[in-house]
C-alpha positions as CSV (number, residue, x, y, z in Angstrom):
1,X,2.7,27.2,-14.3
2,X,5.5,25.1,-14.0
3,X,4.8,21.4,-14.1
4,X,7.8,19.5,-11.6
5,X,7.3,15.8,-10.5
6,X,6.3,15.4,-6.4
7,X,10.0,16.6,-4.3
8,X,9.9,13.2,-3.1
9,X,10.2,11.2,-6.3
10,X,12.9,13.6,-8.2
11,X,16.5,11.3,-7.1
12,X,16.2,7.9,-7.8
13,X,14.4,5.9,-10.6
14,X,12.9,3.5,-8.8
15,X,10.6,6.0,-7.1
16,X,10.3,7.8,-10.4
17,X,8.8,5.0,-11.6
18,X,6.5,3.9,-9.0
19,X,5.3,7.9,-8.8
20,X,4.5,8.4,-12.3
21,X,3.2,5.0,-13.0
22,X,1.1,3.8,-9.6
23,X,1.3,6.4,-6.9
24,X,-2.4,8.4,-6.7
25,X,-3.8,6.0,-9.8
26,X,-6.7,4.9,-8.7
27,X,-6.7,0.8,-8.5
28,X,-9.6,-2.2,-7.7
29,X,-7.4,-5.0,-8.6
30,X,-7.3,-7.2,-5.7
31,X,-3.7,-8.4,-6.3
32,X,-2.6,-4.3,-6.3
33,X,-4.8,-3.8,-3.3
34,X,-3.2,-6.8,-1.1
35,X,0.6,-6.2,-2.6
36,X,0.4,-3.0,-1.4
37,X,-1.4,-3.5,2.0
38,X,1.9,-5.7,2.7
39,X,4.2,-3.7,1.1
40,X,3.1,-0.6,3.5
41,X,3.0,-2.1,6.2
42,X,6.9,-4.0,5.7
43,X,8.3,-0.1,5.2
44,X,6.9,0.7,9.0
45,X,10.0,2.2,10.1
46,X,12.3,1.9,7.2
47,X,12.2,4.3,3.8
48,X,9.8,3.2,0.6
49,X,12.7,3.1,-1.5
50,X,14.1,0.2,0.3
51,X,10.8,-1.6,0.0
52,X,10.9,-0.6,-3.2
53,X,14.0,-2.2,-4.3
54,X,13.2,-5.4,-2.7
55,X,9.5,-5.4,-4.4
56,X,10.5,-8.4,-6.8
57,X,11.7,-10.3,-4.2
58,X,8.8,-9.6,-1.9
59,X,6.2,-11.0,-5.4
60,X,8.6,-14.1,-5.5
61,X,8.6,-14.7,-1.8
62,X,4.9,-14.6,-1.6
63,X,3.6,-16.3,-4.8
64,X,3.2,-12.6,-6.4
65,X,1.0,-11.8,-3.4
66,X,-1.7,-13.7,-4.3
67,X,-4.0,-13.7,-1.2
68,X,-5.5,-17.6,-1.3
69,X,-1.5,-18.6,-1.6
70,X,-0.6,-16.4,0.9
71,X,-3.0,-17.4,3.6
72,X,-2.5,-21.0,3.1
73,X,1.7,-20.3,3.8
74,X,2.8,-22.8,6.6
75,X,5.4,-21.5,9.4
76,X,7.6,-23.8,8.0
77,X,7.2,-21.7,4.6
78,X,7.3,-18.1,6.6
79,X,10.8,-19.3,8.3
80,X,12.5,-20.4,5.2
81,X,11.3,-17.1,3.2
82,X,12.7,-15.4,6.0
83,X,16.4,-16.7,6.0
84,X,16.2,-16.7,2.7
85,X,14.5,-14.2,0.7
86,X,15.8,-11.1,-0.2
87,X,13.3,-8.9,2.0
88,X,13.1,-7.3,5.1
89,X,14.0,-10.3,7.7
90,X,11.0,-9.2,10.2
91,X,9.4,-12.2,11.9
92,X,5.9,-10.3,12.8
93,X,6.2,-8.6,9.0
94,X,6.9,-11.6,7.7
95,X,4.2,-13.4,9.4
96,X,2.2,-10.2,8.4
97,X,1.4,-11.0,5.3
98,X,0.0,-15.1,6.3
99,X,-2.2,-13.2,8.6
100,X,-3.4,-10.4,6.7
101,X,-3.9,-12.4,4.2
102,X,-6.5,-14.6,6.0
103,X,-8.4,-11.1,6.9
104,X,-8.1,-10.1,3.0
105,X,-10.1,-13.3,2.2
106,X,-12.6,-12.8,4.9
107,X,-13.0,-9.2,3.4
108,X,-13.5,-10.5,0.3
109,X,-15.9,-13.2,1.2
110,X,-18.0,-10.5,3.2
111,X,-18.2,-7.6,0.6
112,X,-18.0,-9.4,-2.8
113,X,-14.4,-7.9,-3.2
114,X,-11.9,-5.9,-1.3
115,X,-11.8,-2.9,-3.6
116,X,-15.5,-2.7,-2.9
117,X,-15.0,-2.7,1.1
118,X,-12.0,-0.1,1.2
119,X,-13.3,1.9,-2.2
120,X,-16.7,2.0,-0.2
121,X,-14.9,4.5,2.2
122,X,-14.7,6.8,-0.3
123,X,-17.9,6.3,-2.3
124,X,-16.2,4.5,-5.0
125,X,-13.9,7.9,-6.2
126,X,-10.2,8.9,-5.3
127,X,-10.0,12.2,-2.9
128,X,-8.3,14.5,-5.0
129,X,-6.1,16.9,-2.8
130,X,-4.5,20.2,-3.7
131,X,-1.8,20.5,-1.8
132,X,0.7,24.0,-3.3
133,X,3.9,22.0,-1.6
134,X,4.3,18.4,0.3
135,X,4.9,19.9,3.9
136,X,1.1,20.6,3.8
137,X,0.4,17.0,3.4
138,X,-0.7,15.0,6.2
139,X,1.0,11.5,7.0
140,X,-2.6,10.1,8.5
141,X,-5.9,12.1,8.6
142,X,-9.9,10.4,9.5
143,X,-10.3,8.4,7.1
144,X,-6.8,6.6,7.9
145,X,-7.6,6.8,11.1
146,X,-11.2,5.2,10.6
147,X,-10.4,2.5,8.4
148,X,-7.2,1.6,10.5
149,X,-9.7,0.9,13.4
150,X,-11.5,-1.2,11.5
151,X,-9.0,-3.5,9.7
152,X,-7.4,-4.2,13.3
153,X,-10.8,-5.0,14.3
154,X,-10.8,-7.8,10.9
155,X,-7.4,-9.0,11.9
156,X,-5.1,-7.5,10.0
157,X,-2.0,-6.1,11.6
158,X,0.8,-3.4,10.5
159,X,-2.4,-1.2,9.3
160,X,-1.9,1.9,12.0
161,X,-3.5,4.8,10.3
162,X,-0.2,6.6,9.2
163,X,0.7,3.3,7.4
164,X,-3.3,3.4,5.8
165,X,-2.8,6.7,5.0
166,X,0.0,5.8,2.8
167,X,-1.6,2.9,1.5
168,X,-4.5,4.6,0.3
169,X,-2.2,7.3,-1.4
170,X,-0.7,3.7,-3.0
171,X,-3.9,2.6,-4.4
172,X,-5.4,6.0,-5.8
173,X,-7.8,6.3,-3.2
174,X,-5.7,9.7,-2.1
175,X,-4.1,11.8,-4.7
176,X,-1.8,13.6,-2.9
177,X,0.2,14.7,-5.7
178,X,1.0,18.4,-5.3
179,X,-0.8,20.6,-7.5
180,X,2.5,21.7,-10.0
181,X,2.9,17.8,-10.3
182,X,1.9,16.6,-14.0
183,X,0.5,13.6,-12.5
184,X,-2.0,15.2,-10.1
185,X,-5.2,14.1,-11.7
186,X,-6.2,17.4,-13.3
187,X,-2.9,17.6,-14.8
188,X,-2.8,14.1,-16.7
């Protein structure tokens, strides 16, 4: 069998990168697990490789994403970051991250950590998927759907299941790698 790297990742570095070092690797660092719950949720309607490129200058924007910074941002703070910073000049994204930070802490507070609250979805191990070509992979499925439900409920926002279905791919909680990929799980 022919090992080939996910169609998706095969033009541009960046994504390289981001596929073969963090996409489908499972993660409980609380840092990851917020980064990328804002970082989702600022691609809503634009391509990853955009968010992508502006990754470093989302971490400077928001004090490397660090939740207890972030939820303490004044509007003040939000307003200059967005005429400013080198991101995605969304109000409501921008304000996003304040707010879902706030719900991030509250997660935390409640279940001892956020990685055991969203890793408790899954029993505590990725969902290994073994898809023979990307069209069969879904862009939102139960779980997404579930879990979406339930962070609005927290207060999060930008968290719509197709989003969270991405996000858990982003955090190892989904490998969706196709099967011929050398980082699906039971090829590493």
């Amino acid at each position: 069998m022919q090992l080939e790297r996910c169609g998706w990742a095969m033009n541009d570095a960046v994504e390289q990168a981001y596929h073969d070092n963090e996409w489908g690797v499972p993660s409980r660092d609380e840092h990851y697990l917020f980064e990328m719950l804002n970082l989702e949720g600022a691609q809503a309607g634009l391509s990853w490789r955009l968010i992508l490129n502006k990754r470093a200058a989302y971490k400077d924007a928001f004090h490397k994403f660090d939740p207890d910074k972030c939820a303490m941002m004044t509007d003040k703070e939000l307003e200059h970051i967005r005429e400013t910073a080198a991101i995605v000049k969304n109000k409501l994204k921008i304000g996003g991250v304040r707010k879902n930070a706030i719900a991030f802490l509250k997660v935390q507070e409640e279940f001892g950590s956020f990685a055991n609250y969203i890793w408790g979805y899954a029993d505590g191990k990725p969902i290994i998927n073994h898809w023979t070509d990307m069209s069969q992979m879904p862009t939102k499925n139960a779980l997404s759907e579930q879990i979406s439900k339930d962070l609005k409920k927290r207060g999060f926002i930008f968290v719509g299941p197709v989003i969270i279905y991405s996000y858990l791919q982003a955090i190892g909680m989904i490998d969706d790698h196709v099967v011929t990929c050398p980082y699906h799980t039971e090829n590493r």
